[in-house]
C-alpha positions in Angstrom: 58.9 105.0 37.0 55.8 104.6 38.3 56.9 104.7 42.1 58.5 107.7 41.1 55.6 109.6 39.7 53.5 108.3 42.6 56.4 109.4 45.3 56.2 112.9 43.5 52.8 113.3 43.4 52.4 112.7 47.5 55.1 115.7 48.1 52.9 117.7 46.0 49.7 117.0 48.0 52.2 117.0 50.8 53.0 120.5 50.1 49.4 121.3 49.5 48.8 120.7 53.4 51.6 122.0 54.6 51.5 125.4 53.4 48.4 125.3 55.3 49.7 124.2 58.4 52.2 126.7 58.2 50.1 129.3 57.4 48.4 129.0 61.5 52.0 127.4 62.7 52.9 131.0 61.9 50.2 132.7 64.4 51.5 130.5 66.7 55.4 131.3 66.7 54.4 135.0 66.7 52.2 134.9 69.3 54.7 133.2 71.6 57.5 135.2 70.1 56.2 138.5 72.0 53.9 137.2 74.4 55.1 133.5 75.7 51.8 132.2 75.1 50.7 129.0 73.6 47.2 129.8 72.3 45.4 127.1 71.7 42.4 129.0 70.5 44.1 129.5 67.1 43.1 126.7 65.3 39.6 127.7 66.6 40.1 131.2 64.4 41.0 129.0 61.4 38.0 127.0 61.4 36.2 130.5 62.4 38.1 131.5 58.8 36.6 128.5 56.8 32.7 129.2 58.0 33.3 132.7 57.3 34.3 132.0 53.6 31.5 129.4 53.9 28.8 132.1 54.1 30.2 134.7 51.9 30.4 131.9 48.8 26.9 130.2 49.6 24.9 133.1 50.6 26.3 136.1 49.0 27.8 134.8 46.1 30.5 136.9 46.8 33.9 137.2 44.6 36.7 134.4 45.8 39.0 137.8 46.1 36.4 139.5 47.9 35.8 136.6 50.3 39.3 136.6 51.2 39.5 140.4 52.1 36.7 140.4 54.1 37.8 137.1 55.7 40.8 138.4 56.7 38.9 141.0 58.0 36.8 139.0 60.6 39.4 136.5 61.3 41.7 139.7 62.4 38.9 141.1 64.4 38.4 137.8 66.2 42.0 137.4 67.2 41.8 141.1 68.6 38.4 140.7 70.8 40.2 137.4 72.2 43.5 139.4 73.1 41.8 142.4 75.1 39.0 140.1 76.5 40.7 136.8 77.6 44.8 137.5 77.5 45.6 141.2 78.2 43.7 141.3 81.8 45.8 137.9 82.3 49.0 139.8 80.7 51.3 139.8 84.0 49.7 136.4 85.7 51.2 133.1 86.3 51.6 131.8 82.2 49.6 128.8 83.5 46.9 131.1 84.2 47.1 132.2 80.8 47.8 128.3 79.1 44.3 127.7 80.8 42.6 130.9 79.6 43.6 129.9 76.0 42.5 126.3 76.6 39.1 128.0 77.7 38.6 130.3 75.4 39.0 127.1 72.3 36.3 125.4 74.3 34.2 128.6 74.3 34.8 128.4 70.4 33.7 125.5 69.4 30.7 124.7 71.4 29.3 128.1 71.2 29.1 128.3 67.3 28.3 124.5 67.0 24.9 126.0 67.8 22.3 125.7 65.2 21.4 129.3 66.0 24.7 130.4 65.2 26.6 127.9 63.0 26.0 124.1 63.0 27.4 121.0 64.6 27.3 119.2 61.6 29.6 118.7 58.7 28.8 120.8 55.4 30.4 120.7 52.6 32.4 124.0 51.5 31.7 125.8 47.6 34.6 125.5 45.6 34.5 129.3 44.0 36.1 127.5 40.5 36.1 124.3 38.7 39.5 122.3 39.7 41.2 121.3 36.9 44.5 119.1 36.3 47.8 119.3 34.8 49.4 116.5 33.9 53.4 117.3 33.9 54.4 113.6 33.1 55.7 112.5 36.6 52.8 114.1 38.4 49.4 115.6 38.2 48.9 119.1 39.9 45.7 121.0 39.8 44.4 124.9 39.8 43.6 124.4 43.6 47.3 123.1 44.6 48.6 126.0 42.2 46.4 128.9 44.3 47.4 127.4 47.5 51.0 127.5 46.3 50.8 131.2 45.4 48.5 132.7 48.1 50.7 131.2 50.9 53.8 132.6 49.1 52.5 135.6 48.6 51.2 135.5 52.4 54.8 135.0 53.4 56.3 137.0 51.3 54.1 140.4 52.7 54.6 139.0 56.5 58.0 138.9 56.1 58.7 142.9 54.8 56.2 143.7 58.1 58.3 141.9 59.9 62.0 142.9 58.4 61.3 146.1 56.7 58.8 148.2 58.9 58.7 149.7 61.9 56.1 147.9 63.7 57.7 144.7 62.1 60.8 146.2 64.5 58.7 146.7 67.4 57.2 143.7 67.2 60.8 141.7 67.5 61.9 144.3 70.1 58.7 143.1 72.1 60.0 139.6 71.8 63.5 140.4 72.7 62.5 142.1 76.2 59.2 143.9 77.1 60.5 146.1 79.5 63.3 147.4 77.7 61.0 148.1 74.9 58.4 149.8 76.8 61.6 152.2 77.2 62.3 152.7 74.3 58.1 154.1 74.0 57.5 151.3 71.8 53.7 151.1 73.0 53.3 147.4 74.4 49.3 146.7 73.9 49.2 148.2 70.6 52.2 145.4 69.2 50.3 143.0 70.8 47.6 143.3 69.1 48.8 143.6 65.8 50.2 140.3 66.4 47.2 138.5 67.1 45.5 140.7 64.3 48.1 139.6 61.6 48.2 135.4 63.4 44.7 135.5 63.0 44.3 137.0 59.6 46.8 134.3 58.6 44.6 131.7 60.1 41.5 132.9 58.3 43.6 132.7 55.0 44.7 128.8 55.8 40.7 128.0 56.9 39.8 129.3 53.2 42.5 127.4 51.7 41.3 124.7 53.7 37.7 124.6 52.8 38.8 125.0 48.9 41.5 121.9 49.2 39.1 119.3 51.3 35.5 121.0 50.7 34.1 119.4 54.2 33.8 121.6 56.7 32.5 121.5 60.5 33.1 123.6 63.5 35.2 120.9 65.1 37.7 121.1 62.2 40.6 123.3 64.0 41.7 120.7 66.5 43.7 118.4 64.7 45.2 120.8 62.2 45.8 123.5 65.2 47.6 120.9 67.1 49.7 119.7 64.1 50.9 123.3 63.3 51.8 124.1 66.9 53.5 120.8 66.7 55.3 122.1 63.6 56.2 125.7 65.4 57.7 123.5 68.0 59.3 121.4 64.9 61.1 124.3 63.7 61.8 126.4 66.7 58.6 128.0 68.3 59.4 131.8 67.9 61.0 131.4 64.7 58.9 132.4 61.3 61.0 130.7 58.8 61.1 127.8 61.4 57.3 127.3 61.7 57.3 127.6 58.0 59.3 124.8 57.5 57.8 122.7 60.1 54.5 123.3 58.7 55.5 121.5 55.1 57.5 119.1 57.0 54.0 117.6 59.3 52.2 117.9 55.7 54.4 116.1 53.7 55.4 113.4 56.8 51.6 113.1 57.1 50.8 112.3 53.6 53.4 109.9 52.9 52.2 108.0 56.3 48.8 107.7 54.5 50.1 106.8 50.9 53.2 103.9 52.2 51.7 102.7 55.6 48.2 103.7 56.8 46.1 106.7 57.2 45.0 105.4 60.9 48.7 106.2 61.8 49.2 109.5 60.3 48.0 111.3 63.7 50.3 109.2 65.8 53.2 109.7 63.6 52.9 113.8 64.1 52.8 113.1 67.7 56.5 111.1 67.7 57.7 113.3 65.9 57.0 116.0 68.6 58.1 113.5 71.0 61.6 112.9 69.2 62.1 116.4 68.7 61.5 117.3 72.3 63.7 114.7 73.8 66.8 115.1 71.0 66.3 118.7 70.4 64.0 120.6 72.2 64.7 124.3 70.8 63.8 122.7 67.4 65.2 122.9 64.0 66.7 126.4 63.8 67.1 126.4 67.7 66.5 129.4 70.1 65.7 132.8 68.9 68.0 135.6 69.9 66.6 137.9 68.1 68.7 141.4 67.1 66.4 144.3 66.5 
C-alpha cells in the first residue's frame, strides 16, 4: 500500500512538471509547424517569463492574476521583437542559417540579462503569491500549487486549441503550415501569422516560467536550458508540429523524469530524457502521432 501511494504521488509531481514542459513544447511545435524552425531561444523567453513575474511579485506587489496578464504581455512582445529582428530578414535563407540565428539569439539572452545592471547571474529565490497548502486524498498528497498548475495549463490548452480549430487565424495559421505559397494565394497575409505564432509560443512560455517560479521557487537566468531542451525533446517525442503531440510528450519527459529521481537516481534523470530522444529518433522518428498532414 505504501509503494502504491508513493508510485501515485510521483505521477502527480510528474504531472506537475510536465504540464510545464508542455506548456514551451507547445511554442516549439507551432513555431516549426509554420515556419520549420527549431528555436532554441524559447526556453530563453520562459526564463525571461519567470524574472518578469519575479519583479511584478517582489517589487510591485502586484495581484498573482495581474502578474500573469502583464506577463503574458511581455513574454508575447519578446517573441515578436525576436521574430522581425533575428528570423524574418533570415525568412527565405538556408534553415541552417536560421538554426544558428536561433542558437545566437539564446546566447544573446542569457548573458545579456545575467547582467547585474539588468537582471542577475545569480540564483534568487521566486515569491510564492499564496501559502501552499496540502490535501491529503489517502493514496496521495496534492497541494494548492499542483491544483493551479493543473487548471492554468488546462485552461491554457483549452483557449489555444479554439484559436487554433475554431478561428480564422487559428485557420491561417495551419494553412501556413500546410504550404506558404499556396497560402500567400489565398491573401492569407504571411508575416502577420507568423507573428502571432511566436506571440501566442511565447505568451505560453511566459505562463510555464510563472508556473515554474511558483512550483520550484529558485530562479536564475540560466534556468531555460534544461527545461527548453526537454520540451523540444518532448515536441520531437510526440510529433514536432503536432499540438496534442507536444502536449503529451511534455507529461510524458515530466513524469519519466520524476520517476528516474524517485526509483533510480536524480544524477540520471537528464541522461534518461536524452535516450529517450535517441530511441525515439532511431525507432520512430516522426514521433508519437507521426507526421502532420494537416487539412485546413
Amino acid at each position: 500500500m505504501e509503494l502504491l501511494g508513493y508510485i501515485f504521488q510521483q505521477c502527480i509531481n510528474g504531472l506537475q512538471l510536465g504540464a510545464v514542459y508542455a506548456l514551451i513544447a507547445l511554442g516549439y511545435t507551432m513555431v516549426y509547424g509554420v515556419l520549420r524552425l527549431i528555436n532554441f531561444a524559447h526556453g530563453d523567453i520562459f526564463m525571461l517569463g519567470a524574472f518578469i513575474a519575479y519583479y511584478l511579485l517582489s517589487r510591485f506587489t502586484l495581484p498573482i492574476y495581474v502578474v500573469f496578464v502583464l506577463t503574458m504581455i511581455c513574454t508575447a512582445l519578446a517573441g515578436y521583437i525576436i521574430e522581425k529582428v533575428a528570423y524574418k530578414p533570415l525568412r527565405n535563407a538556408p534553415k541552417i542559417s536560421l538554426l544558428i540565428t536561433a542558437v545566437g539569439v539564446s546566447l544573446f539572452l542569457e548573458y545579456f540579462l545575467s547582467l547585474k545592471a539588468v537582471f542577475t547571474p545569480n540564483y534568487i529565490a521566486f515569491p510564492r503569491p499564496f501559502e501552499v497548502e496540502a490535501f491529503d486524498l489517502s493514496l496521495f498528497t496534492i497541494t494548492n500549487v499542483q491544483l493551479i498548475i493543473f487548471s492554468i495549463t488546462g485552461v491554457s490548452l483549452g483557449l489555444l486549441y479554439l484559436l487554433v480549430y475554431k478561428t480564422k487565424q487559428g485557420t491561417a495559421m495551419r494553412a501556413v503550415s500546410y504550404d506558404k505559397e499556396i497560402a500567400s494565394l489565398m491573401g492569407i497575409n504571411i508575416d502577420a501569422t507568423v507573428s502571432l505564432t511566436f506571440i501566442v509560443g511565447a505568451s505560453l512560455a511566459g505562463v510555464g516560467g510563472i508556473l515554474y517560479g511558483i512550483a520550484y521557487p529558485q530562479i536564475n537566468v540560466f534556468m531555460g536550458v534544461m527545461p527548453g531542451i526537454k520540451s523540444f525533446i518532448a515536441a520531437v517525442l510526440g510529433g514536432i508540429g503536432i499540438i496534442h503531440g507536444a502536449v503529451l510528450g511534455g507529461f510524458i519527459i515530466g513524469l519519466s523524469e520524476v520517476f528516474v529521481s524517485a526509483f533510480l537516481s536524480s544524477t540520471f534523470r537528464d541522461g534518461v530524457i536524452f535516450v529517450i530522444l535517441f530511441l525515439v529518433l532511431l525507432l520512430k522518428p516522426t514521433g508519437i502521432f507521426g507526421k502532420r498532414i494537416d487539412k485546413v
